[in-house]
C-alpha positions in Angstrom: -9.3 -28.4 -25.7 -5.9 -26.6 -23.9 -5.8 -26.7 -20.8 -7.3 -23.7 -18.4 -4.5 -21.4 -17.1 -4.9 -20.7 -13.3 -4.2 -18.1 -11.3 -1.3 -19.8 -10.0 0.3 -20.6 -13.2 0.0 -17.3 -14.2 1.5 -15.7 -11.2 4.3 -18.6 -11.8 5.1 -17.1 -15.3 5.3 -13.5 -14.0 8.1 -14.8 -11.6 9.7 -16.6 -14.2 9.6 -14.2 -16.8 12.6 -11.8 -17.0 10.8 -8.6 -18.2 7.5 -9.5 -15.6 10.1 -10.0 -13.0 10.3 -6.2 -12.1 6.5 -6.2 -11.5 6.9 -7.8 -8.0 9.5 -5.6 -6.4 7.5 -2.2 -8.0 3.9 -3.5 -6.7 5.8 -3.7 -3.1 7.1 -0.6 -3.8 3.4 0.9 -4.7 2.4 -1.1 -1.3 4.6 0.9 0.7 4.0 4.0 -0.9 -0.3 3.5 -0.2 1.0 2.7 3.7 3.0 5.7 3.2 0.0 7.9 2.6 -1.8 7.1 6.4 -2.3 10.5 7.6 -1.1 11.2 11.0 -3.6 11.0 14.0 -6.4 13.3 14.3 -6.3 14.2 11.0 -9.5 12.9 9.0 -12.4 12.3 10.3 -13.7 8.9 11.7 -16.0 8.3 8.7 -13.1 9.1 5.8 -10.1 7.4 7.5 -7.3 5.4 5.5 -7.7 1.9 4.9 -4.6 1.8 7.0 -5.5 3.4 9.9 -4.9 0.3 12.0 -0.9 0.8 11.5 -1.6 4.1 13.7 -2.0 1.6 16.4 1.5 0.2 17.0 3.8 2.0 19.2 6.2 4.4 17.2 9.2 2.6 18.4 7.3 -0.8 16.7 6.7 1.3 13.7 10.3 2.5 13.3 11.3 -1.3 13.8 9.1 -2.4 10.8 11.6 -0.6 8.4 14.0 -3.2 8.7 12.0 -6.0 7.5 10.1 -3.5 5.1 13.6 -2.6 3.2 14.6 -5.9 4.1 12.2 -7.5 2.1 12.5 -5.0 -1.1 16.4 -5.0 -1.4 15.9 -8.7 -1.6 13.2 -8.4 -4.2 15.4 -6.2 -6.1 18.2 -8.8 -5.9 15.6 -11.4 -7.6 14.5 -9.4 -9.8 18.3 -8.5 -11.5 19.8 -11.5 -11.3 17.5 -11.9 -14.4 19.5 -8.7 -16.2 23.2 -8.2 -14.7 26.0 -11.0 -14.3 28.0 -9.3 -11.6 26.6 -10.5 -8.0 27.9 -7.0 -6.5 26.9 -4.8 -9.1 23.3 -6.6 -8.8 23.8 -6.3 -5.3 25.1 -2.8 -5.3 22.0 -1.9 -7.5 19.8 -3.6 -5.5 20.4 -1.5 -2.2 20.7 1.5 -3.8 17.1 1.3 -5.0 16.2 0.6 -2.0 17.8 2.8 0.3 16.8 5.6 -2.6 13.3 4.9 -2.2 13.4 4.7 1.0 14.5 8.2 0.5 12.2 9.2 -1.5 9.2 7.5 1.2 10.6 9.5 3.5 10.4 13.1 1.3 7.0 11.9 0.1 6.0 11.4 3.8 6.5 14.7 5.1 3.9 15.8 2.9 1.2 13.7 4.4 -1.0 15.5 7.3 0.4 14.8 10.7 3.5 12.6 9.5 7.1 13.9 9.0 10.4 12.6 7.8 12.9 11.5 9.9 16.8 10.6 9.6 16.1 7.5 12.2 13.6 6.0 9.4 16.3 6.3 6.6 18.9 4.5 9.0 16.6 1.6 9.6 16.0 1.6 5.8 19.1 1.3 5.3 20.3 -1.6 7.8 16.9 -3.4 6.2 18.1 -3.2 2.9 21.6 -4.5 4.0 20.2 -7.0 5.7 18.0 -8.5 3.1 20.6 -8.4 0.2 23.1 -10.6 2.7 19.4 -12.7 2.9 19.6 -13.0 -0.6 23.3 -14.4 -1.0 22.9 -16.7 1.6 19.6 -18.1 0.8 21.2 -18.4 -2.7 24.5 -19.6 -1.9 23.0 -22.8 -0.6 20.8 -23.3 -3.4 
């Protein structure tokens, strides 16, 4: 009788898998997009709030702060994830900040459409200091490897 795959051992083949690979960065990327979608205050009622509510809670200056590790966290996800597809550590690292300083981008366009929230040019910036930030994480988490 084969042994019984485990969740683990799955998840561990989805990281290891080149074509799978992709599926972590995107999911973070749906992630943000669902956090994204918290309309701004007073604008449902108590009884159909946003799963996300809570993140309503935290200061806006706190909130603004969060991009940093947010597109910190995805640029380096993007790094992982094309070191699996392209040779050239700056063109992976290139590619990996422009997707996610685009999306960032794109959250921010998307975001003005949501009741009570708005885009802002201060969000982008962050964004984009996050994403530099975590493809530097990257190299020097890998260079030691």
């Amino acid at each position: 009788m084969p042994p019984r795959s485990s969740y683990s051992t799955t998840l561990r083949n989805i990281v290891r898998d080149r074509h799978l690979s992709a599926v972590v960065p995107l999911g973070y990327m749906a992630l943000m997009l669902i956090m994204a979608s918290v309309p701004g205050d007073g604008q449902t009622a108590p009884d159909q709030r946003h799963a996300l509510w809570f993140l309503q809670l935290l200061a806006p200056a706190i909130q603004n702060l969060l991009h940093i590790p947010a597109y910190g966290l995805l640029a380096f996800f993007w790094r992982w994830t094309l070191r699996r597809y392209i040779q050239g550590l700056q063109t992976a690292a290139i590619l990996a900040f422009g997707l996610a300083v685009g999306f960032g981008v794109f959250q921010e366009w998307f975001q003005s459409m949501i009741p009570g929230r708005f885009a802002s040019l201060s969000d982008v910036l962050f964004n984009t200091i996050g994403a530099a930030l975590g493809v530097w994480v990257y190299h020097r988490w890998f260079r030691r490897l």
